[in-house]
C-alpha positions in Angstrom: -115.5 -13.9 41.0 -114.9 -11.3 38.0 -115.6 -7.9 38.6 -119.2 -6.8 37.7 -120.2 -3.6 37.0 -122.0 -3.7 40.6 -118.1 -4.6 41.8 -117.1 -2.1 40.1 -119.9 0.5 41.5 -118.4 -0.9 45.1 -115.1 -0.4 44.5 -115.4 3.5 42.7 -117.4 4.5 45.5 -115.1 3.1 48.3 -111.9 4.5 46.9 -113.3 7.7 44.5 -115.2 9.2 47.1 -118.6 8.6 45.5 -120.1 6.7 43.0 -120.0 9.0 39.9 -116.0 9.4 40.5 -114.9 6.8 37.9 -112.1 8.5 36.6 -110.0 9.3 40.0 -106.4 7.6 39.8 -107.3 5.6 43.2 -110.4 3.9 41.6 -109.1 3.0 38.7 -106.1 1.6 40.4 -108.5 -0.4 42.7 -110.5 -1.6 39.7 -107.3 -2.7 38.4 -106.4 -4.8 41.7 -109.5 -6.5 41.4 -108.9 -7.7 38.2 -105.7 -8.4 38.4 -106.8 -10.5 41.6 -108.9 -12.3 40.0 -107.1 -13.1 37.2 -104.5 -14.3 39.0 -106.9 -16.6 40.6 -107.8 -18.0 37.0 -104.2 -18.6 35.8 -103.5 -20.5 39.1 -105.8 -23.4 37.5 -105.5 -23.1 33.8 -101.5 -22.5 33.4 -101.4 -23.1 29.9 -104.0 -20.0 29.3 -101.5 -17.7 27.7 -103.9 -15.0 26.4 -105.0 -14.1 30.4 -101.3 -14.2 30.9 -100.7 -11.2 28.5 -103.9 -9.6 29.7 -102.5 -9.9 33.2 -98.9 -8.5 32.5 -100.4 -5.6 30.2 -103.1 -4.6 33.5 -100.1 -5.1 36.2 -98.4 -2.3 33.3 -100.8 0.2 33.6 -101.6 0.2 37.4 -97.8 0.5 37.5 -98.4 3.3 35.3 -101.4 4.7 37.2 -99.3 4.0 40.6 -96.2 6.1 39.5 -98.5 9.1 38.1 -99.9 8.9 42.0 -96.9 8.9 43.4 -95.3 11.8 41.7 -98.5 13.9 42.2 -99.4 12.8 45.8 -97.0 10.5 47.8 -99.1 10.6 50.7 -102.4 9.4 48.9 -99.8 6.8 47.2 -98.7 5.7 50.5 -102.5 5.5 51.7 -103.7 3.5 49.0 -100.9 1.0 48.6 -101.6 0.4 52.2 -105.1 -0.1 51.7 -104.7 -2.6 48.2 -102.1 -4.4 50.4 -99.6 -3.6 47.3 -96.6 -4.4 48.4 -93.7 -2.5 46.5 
């Protein structure tokens, strides 16, 4: 399932702390798990869809990104979080 903007409400409130917190580093990091989830899902069937491949590899680079900016500035909300995303790393 792709990640609708009621997903997304979901997801910002249960990692952001409430609703309106779209721009914390954890929800945008979940919102990135969730897509990258799902489009992992998609490229399991259609192996020959190279475009979502790129998409995929250029959203696993900027959690990566997000991830490292969280870990520098809060290991223990890093630790937390990659807990809770079942990241492993």
């Amino acid at each position: 399932m792709p990640v609708t903007a009621e997903r997304k409400k979901e997801i910002v409130k249960e990692y952001g702390g409430s609703e309106k917190n779209t721009g914390s580093v954890e929800s945008q990091i979940a919102i990135f798990t969730a897509r990258i989830n799902h489009l992992t899902e998609h490229l399991r069937e259609n192996k020959k869809d190279h475009a979502t491949k790129r998409s995929l590899l250029m959203l696993v680079g900027k959690r990566r990104r997000f991830l490292n900016y969280l870990m520098k500035k809060d290991i223990q909300g890093y630790r937390v979080l990659i807990e809770r995303l079942k990241i492993r790393r």
